[in-house]
C-alpha positions in Angstrom: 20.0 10.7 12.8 23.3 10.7 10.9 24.1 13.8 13.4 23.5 11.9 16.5 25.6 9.0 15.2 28.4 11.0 14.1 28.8 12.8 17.3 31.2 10.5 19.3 33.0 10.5 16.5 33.1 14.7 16.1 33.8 14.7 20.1 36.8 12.2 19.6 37.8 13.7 16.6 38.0 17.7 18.4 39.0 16.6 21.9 42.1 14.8 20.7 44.5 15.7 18.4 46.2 12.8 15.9 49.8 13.4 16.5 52.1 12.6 13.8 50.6 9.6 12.4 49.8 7.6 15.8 47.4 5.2 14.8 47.5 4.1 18.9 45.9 7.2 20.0 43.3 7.7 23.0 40.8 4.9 23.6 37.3 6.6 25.1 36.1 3.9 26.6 36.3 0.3 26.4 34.5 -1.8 23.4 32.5 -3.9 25.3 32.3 -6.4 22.3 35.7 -6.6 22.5 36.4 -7.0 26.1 34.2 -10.0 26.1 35.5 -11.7 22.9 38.9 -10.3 22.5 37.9 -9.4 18.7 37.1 -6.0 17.6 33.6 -5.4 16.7 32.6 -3.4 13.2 33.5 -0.1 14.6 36.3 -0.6 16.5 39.3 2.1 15.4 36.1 4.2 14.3 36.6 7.0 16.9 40.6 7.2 15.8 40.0 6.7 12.4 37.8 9.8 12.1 40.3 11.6 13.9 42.9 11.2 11.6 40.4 11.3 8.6 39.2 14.9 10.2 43.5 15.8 10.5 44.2 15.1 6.8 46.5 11.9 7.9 46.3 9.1 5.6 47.1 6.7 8.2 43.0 6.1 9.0 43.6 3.6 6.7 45.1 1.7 8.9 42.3 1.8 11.6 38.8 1.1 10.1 38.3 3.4 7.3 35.0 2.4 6.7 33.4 4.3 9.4 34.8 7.9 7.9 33.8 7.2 4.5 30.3 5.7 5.8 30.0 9.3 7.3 30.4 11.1 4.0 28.4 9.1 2.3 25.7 10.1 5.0 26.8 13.9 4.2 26.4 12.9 0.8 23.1 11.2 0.7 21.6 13.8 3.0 22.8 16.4 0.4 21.6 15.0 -2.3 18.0 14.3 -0.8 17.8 17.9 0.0 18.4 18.9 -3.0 16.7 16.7 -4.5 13.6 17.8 -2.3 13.8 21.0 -3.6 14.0 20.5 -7.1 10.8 18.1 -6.4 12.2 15.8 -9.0 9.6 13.9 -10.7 9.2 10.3 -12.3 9.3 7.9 -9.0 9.6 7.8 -5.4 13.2 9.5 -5.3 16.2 9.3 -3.8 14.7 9.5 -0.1 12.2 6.7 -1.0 14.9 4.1 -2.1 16.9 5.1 0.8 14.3 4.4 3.3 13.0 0.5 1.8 16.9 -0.2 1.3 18.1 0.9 4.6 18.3 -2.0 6.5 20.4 -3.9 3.2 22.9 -0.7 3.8 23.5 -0.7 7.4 23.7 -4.7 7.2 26.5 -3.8 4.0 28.4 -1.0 6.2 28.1 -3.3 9.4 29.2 -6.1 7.6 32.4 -4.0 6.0 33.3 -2.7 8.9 33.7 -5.6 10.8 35.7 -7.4 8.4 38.2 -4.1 7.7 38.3 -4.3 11.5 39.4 -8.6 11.5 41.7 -7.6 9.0 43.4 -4.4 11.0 43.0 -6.0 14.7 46.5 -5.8 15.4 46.4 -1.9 14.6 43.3 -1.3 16.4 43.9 -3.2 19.4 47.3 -1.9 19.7 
């Protein structure tokens, strides 16, 4: 899953390059959220944020960081429930368990994040 919601991301991030530090960049298609309310929604700046996360330019900080570091934490936590899988580690449900009843509570949190990093940089995002 955290594949197949990384991959607009990975297909922004390898069809365009990030310059020297434009945060403007390449829009892929229009935010429909924000064409009908003229704010950006919680993942605006995503797709340009990852690209210059991906490039090793600090300015993603400018965009909405949140979605890049919500996609290594998804590395991260798929990682450690692998490993933890293999190790068969004992004494509760485990890591996958507590992922799955909490999920909901962590999308709301990233969501949530997101959208308020994106209110705050609206003017970089929306060029």
């Amino acid at each position: 899953m955290a594949a197949i919601g990384a991959l607009p991301f990975c297909v922004g991030a390898t069809a365009f390059s990030a310059g020297d530090g434009d945060v403007s960049g390449p829009s892929l298609w229009p935010c429909p959220f924000r064409t009908v309310t003229g704010l950006p929604c919680p993942l605006c700046g995503g797709t340009r944020s990852v690209v210059l996360a991906v490039h090793g330019q600090a300015e993603f900080w400018a965009l909405n960081p949140v979605v890049p570091l919500a996609l290594a934490a998804l590395v991260v936590a798929g990682v450690a429930i692998l490993v933890a899988g293999a190790l068969r580690l004992r004494g509760g449900r485990g890591l996958h368990a507590v992922l799955q009843r909490r999920r909901g509570l962590l999308a709301a949190f990233v969501l949530g994040a997101g959208w308020i990093v994106a209110l705050a940089h609206r003017a970089a995002i929306t060029g």
